[in-house]
C-alpha atoms as one frame of an Amber mdcrd trajectory, in Angstrom:
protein
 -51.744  27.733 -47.620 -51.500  25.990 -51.019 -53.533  27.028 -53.711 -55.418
  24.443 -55.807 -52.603  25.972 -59.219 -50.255  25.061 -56.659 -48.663  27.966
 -55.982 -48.624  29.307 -52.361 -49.735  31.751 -49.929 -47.305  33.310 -47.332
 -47.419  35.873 -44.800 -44.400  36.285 -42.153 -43.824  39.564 -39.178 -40.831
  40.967 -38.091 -40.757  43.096 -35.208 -38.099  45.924 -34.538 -37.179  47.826
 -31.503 -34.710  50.574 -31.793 -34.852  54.226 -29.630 -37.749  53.481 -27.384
 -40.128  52.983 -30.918 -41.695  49.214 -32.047 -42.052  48.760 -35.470 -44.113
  45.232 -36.630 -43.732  44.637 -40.293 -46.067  42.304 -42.041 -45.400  40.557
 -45.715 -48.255  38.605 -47.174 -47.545  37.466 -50.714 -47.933  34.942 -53.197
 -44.998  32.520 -54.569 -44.597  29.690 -56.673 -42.757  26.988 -55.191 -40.550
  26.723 -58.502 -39.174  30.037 -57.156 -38.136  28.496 -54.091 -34.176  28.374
 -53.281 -32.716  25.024 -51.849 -31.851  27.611 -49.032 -35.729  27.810 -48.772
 -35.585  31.271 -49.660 -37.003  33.696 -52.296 -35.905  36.764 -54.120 -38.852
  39.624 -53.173 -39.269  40.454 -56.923 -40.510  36.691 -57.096 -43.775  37.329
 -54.363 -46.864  38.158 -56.164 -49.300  40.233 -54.868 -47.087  41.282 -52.127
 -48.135  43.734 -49.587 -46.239  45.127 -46.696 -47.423  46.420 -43.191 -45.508
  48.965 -40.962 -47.142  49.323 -37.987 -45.385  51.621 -35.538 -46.053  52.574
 -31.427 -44.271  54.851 -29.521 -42.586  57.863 -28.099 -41.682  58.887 -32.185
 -45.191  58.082 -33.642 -46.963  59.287 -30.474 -44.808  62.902 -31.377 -45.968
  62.830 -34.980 -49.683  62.626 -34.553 -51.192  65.897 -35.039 -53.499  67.186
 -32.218 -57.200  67.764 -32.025 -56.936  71.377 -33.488 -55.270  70.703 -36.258
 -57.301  68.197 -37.227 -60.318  70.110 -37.379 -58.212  72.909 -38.959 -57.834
  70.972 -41.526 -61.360  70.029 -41.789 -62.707  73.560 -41.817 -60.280  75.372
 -44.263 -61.374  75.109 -47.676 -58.367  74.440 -49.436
């Protein structure tokens, strides 16, 4: 999207598979198209308002979830 200053709104996803785990990362960001290469690319320190997304699913993040007792461990203890 273009924004009526002219600068511009990205987003773009990646998504990794490595040892049976998925991993989708999401950028969404704001550039200004003086930034842009003539590659049509752009340093990372040059996005504004960037914000990244790991979302993960899998044998690894299914292992790290904590189970229903520990959960309401944590709930009850009072530190």
């Amino acid at each position: 999207d273009v924004l009526p200053n002219g600068n511009l709104v990205i987003a773009g996803a990646r998504k990794l598979t490595f040892s049976g785990e998925t991993q989708n990362v999401v950028l969404h960001g704001l550039v200004r198209p003086s930034d842009i290469d003539s590659s049509n690319t752009i340093l990372s320190t040059n996005i504004a308002d960037a914000r990244l997304e790991f979302i993960s699913d899998g044998s690894l993040t299914a292992a790290q979830k904590r189970g229903w007792l520990s959960n309401l461990y944590e709930k009850l203890r009072p530190f």
